[in-house]
N, C-alpha and C positions, 0 to 999 in steps of 0.2 A: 280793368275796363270792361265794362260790358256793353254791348255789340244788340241791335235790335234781329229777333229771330229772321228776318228779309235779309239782313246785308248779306250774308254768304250767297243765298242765291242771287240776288242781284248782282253780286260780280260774276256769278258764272256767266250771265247771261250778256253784263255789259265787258267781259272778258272776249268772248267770241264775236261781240260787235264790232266793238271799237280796235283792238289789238289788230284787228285785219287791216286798217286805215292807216297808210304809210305815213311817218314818223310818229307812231302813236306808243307811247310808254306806257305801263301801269309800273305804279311801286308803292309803297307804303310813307304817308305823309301824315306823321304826329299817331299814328293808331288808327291811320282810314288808308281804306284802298283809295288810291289815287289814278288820273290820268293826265299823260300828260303830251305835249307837243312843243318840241324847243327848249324844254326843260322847263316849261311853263306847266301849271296844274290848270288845266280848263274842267275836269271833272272829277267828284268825291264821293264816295259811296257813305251815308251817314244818314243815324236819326230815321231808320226805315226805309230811307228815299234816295236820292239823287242829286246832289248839287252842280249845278251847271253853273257856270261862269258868261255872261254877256253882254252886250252893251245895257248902259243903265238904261237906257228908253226900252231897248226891246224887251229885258226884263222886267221892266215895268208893265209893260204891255201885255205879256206871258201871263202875268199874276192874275192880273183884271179878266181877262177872256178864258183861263181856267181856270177849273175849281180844286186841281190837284199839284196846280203850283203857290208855292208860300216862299216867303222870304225863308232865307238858307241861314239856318242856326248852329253850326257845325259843334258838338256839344254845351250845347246851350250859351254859346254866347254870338251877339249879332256880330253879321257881317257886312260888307259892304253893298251896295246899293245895284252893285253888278251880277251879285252870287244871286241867286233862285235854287230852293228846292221842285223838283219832280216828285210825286207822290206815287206809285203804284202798287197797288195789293199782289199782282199777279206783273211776277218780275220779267214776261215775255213782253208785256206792254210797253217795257222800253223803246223794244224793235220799232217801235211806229215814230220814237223819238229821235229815228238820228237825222234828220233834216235839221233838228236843235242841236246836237252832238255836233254833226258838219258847221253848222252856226256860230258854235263855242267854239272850234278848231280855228276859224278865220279869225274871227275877234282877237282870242288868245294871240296868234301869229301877228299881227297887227301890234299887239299893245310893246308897249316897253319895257315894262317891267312884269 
C-alpha cells in the first residue's frame, strides 16, 4: 500500500491534537490511521488529507464554503454523504480545524452505529 508523502506528518500533527481530547482513540482502520470516540471512527488520515465524519447538511455545507474540503474517497472509492475530506498542504493547518474535529466527536457520539 502506498501511503501519500502528508499522511505521516499529518498524524504527527492530528496525534498531538486530537489524543489530548478525552475518550479520543487512534488506531489503525484497513491501512489508515484512524480516530476514534466510543469505538466509533469520526476521523481518517487518507489520500493527503483528512476525512472527517458529519452531519450530511453540515458536510454539505463545509464543501460548498471551502475550497480545501471535497467529498472523502478513502482509497478511491466513494463514501457516504457524511464523510468530507480536509485538504492541507502544511499539516499545522489542521490546528485551526478542531472546532470541525469537536464537531465530528458530537455527531459521532450521537449516532448509532
Amino acid at each position: 500500500m502506498t501511503t501519500h508523502p502528508l499522511d505521516a506528518s499529518h498524524k504527527a500533527v492530528l496525534d498531538g491534537l486530537l489524543l489530548k481530547i478525552r475518550g479520543v482513540e487512534g488506531a489503525d482502520m484497513t491501512g489508515l490511521a484512524a480516530y476514534f470516540v466510543g469505538k466509533k471512527m469520526f476521523a481518517c488520515i487518507c489520500n493527503g488529507g483528512v476525512g472527517i465524519r458529519l452531519s450530511a447538511g453540515d458536510a454539505a455545507n463545509l464543501q460548498f464554503s471551502n475550497g480545501n474540503v471535497v467529498p472523502f474517497q478513502p482509497k478511491g472509492r466513494p463514501s457516504t454523504r457524511e464523510w468530507v475530506q480536509i485538504n492541507h498542504e502544511n499539516s499545522t493547518d489542521y490546528e485551526k480545524d478542531l472546532p470541525l474535529f469537536e464537531a465530528s466527536i458530537a455527531f459521532v457520539k450521537g449516532t448509532k452505529s
